[in-house]
VEXLO-405737 format. One line per 8 residues: number of its first residue (from 1); their letters; for each residue x, y, z of N, C-alpha, C. Coordinates in nm, 4 decimals. Example, Ala and Ser with C-alpha at 12.3 -4.5 7.8 and 13.67 -1.06 7.14 Angstrom:
2
1 = AS = 1.3190:-0.5690:0.7800:1.2300:-0.4500:0.7800:1.3200:-0.3300:0.7800 ~ 1.2850:-0.2250:0.7080:1.3670:-0.1060:0.7140:1.2900:0.0030:0.7870
END
This chain:
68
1 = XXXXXXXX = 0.0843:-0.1186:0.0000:0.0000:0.0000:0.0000:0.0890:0.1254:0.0000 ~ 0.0999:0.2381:-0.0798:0.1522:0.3454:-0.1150:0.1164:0.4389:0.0048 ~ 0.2549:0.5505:0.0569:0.2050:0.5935:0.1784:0.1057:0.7282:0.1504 ~ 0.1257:0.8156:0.2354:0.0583:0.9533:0.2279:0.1674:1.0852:0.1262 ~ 0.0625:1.1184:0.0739:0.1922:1.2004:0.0357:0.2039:1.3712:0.0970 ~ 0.3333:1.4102:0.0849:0.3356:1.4990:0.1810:0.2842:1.6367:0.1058 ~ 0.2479:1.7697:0.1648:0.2005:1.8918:0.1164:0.2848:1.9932:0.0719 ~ 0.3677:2.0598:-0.0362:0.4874:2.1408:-0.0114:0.4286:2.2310:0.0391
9 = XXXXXXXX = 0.4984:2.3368:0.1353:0.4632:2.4474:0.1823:0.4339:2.5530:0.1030 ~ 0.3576:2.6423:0.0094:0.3188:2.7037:-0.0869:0.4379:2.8318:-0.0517 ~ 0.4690:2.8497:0.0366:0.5401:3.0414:0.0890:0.6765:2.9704:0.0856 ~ 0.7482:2.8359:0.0865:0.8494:2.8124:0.1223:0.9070:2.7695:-0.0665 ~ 0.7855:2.7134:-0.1372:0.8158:2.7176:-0.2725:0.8191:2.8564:-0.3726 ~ 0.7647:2.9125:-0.3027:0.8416:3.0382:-0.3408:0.9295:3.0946:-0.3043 ~ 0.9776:3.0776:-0.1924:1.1165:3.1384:-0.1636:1.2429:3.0620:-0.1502 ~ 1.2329:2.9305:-0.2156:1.3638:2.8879:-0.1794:1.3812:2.7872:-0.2932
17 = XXXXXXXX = 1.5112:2.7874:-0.3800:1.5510:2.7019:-0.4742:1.6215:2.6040:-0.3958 ~ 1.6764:2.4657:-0.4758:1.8114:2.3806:-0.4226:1.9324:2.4015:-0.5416 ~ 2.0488:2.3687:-0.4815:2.1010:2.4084:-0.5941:2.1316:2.2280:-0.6117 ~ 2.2472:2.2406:-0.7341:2.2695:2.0648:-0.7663:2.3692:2.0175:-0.6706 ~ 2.4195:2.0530:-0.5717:2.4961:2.0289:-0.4723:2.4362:1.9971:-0.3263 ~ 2.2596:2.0780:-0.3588:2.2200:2.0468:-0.2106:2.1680:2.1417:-0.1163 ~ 2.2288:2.2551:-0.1209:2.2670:2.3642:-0.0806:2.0947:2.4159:-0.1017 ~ 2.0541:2.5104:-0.0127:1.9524:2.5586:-0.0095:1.9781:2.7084:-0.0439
25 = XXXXXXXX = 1.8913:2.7494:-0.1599:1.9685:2.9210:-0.2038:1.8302:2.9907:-0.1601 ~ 1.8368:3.1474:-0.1554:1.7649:3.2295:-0.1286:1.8270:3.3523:-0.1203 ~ 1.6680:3.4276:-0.1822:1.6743:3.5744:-0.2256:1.7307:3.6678:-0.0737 ~ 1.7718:3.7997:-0.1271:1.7690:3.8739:0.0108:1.7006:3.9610:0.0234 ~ 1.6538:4.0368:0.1994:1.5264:4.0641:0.1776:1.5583:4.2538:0.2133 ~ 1.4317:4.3523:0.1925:1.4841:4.4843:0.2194:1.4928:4.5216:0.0289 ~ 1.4452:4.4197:-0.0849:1.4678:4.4535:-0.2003:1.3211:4.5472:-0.2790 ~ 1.2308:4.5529:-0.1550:1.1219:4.5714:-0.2957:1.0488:4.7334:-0.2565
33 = XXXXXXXX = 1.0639:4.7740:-0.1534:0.9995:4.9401:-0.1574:1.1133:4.9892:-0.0261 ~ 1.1135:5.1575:-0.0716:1.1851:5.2301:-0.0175:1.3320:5.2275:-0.0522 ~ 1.3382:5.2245:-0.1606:1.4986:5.1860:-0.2079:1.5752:5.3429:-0.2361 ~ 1.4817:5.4413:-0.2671:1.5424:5.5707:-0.2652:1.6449:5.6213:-0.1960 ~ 1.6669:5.5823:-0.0168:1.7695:5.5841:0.0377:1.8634:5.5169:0.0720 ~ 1.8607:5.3884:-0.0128:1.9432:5.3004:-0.0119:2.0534:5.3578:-0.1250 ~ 2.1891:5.3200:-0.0432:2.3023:5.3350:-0.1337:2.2797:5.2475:-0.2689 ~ 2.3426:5.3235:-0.3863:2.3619:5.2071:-0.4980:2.4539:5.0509:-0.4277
41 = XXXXXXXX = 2.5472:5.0789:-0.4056:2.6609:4.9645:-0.3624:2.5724:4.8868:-0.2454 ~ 2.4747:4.9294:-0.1582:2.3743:4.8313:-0.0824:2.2753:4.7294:-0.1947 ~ 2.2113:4.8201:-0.2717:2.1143:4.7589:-0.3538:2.1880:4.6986:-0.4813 ~ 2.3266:4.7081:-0.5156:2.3732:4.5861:-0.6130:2.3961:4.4814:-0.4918 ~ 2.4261:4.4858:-0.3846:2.4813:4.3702:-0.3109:2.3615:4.2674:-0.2628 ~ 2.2295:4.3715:-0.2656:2.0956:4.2972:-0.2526:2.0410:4.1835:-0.3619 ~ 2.1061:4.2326:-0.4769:2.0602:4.1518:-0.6160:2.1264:4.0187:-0.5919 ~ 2.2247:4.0219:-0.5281:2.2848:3.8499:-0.5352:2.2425:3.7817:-0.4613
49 = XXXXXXXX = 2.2315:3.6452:-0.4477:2.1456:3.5533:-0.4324:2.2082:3.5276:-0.2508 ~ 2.1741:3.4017:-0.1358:2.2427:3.3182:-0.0495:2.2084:3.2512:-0.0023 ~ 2.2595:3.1798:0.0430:2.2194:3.0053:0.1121:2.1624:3.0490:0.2483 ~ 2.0670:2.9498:0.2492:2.0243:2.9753:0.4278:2.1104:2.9097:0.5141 ~ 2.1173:2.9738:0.5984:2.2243:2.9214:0.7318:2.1907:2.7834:0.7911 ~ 2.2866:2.6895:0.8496:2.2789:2.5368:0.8371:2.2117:2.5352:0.9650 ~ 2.1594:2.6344:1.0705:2.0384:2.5588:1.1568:1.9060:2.5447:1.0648 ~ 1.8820:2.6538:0.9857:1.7537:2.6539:0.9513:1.6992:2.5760:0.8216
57 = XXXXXXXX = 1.8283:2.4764:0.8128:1.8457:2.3515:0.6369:1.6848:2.2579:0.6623 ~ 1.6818:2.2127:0.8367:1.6467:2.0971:0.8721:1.4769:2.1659:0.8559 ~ 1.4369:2.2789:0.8904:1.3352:2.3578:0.8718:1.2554:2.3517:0.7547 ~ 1.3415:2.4157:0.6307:1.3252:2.4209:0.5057:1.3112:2.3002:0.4346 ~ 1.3697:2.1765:0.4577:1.3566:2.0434:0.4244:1.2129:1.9936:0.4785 ~ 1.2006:2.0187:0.5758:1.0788:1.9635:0.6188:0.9134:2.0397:0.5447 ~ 0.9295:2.1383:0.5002:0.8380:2.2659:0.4296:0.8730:2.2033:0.2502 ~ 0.9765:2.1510:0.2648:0.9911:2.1030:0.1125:0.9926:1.9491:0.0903
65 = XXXX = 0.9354:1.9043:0.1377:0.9686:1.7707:0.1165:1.0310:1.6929:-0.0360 ~ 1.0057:1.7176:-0.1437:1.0007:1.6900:-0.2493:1.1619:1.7486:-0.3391 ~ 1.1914:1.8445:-0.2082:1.3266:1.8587:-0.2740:1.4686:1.8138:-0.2947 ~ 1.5890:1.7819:-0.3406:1.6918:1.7425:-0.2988:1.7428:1.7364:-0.1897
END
């Protein structure tokens, strides 16, 4: 008998890719209103991507089941 299958978290599939290594990537946040007083050199450093920190892997795995 085939088990249950699990639910992905809808807010966690949007915010979080895997990469092919494993690695959990994610956007950074502070990118989408009020940017007028943000330095240029803050808001290019916002555009690049980063991994979530290795307490919160076991979190995100569990909200993703279906992922690498």
């Amino acid at each position: 008998m085939a088990g249950y299958k699990i639910k992905t978290k809808s807010s966690a599939k949007k915010r979080f890719k895997f990469t092919n290594s494993g690695k959990i990537k994610r956007s950074k946040a502070k990118t989408n209103h009020i940017l007028t007083k943000k330095d240029p050199k803050t808001k290019r450093n916002l555009r690049t991507s980063g991994t979530i920190a290795k307490a919160d892997v076991p979190s995100v795995k569990r909200m993703l089941p279906y992922g690498k």
